[in-house]
C-alpha positions in Angstrom: 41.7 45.2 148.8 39.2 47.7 148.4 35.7 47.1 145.8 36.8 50.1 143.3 40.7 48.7 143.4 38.8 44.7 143.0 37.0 45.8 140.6 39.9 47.9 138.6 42.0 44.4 138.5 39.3 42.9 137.2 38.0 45.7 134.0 42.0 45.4 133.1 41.5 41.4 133.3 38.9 41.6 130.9 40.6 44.0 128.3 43.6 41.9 128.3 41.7 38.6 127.4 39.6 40.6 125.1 42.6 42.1 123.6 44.5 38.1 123.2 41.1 37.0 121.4 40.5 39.9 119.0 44.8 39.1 118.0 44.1 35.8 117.7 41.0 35.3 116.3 42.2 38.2 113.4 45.7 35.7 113.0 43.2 32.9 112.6 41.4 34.8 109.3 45.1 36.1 108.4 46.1 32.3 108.5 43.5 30.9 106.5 44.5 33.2 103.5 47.8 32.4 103.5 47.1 28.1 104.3 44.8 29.1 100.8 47.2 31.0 98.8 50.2 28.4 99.6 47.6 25.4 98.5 46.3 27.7 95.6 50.2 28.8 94.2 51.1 25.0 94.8 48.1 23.8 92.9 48.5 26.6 89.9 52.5 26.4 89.9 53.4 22.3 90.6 52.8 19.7 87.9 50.1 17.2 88.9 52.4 14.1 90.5 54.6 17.6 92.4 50.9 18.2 93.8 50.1 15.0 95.0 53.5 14.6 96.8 53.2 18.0 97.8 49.7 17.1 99.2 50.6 13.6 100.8 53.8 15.2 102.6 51.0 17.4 104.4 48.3 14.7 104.9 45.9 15.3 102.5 44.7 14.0 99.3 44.0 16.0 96.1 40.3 15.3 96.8 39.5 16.6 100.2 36.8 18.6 101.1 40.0 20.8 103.0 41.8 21.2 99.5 38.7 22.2 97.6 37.3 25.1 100.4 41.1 26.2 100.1 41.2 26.9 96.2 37.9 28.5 96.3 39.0 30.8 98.7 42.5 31.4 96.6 40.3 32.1 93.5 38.3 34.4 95.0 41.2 36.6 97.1 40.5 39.8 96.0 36.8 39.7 97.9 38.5 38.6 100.7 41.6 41.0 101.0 38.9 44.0 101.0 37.4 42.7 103.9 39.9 40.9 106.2 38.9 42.7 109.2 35.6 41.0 109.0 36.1 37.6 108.4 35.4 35.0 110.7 38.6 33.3 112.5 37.5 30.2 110.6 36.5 29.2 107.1 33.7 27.1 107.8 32.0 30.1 109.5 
């Protein structure tokens, strides 16, 4: 195989794995808005014993640190929405 052929395989390697991670890593953002608007709607919509089942059935409590970040990024949606090309692939970030 030639070195401009080698090297060809190799640029269209690269692009494709380039291309996978930019999907995924936009999914990831995409994901964490929804994970916080289900958790928000249930949080704002249930009664307070239908939100601790809700939350036990998923394997949290009402109190976690997960639960909290999520509601403060549900309440604050609209900043988020404007930007969603531009968040990281994870809320912690």
């Amino acid at each position: 195989m030639s070195k401009y052929i080698s090297e060809k395989i190799h640029s269209v390697q690269v692009k494709t794995y380039i291309h996978r991670f930019v999907v995924a890593y936009k999914k990831s953002a995409e994901n964490v808005i929804e994970l916080a608007t289900v958790i928000g709607e249930t949080y704002a919509t249930l009664n307070e014993d239908q939100f601790k089942d809700f939350c036990k059935k998923i394997g949290y409590t009402t109190r976690s640190a997960y639960f909290s970040k999520m509601k403060t990024i549900y309440a604050n949606l609209d900043r988020f929405k404007d930007v969603m090309q531009e968040l990281p692939g994870n809320y912690t970030t």
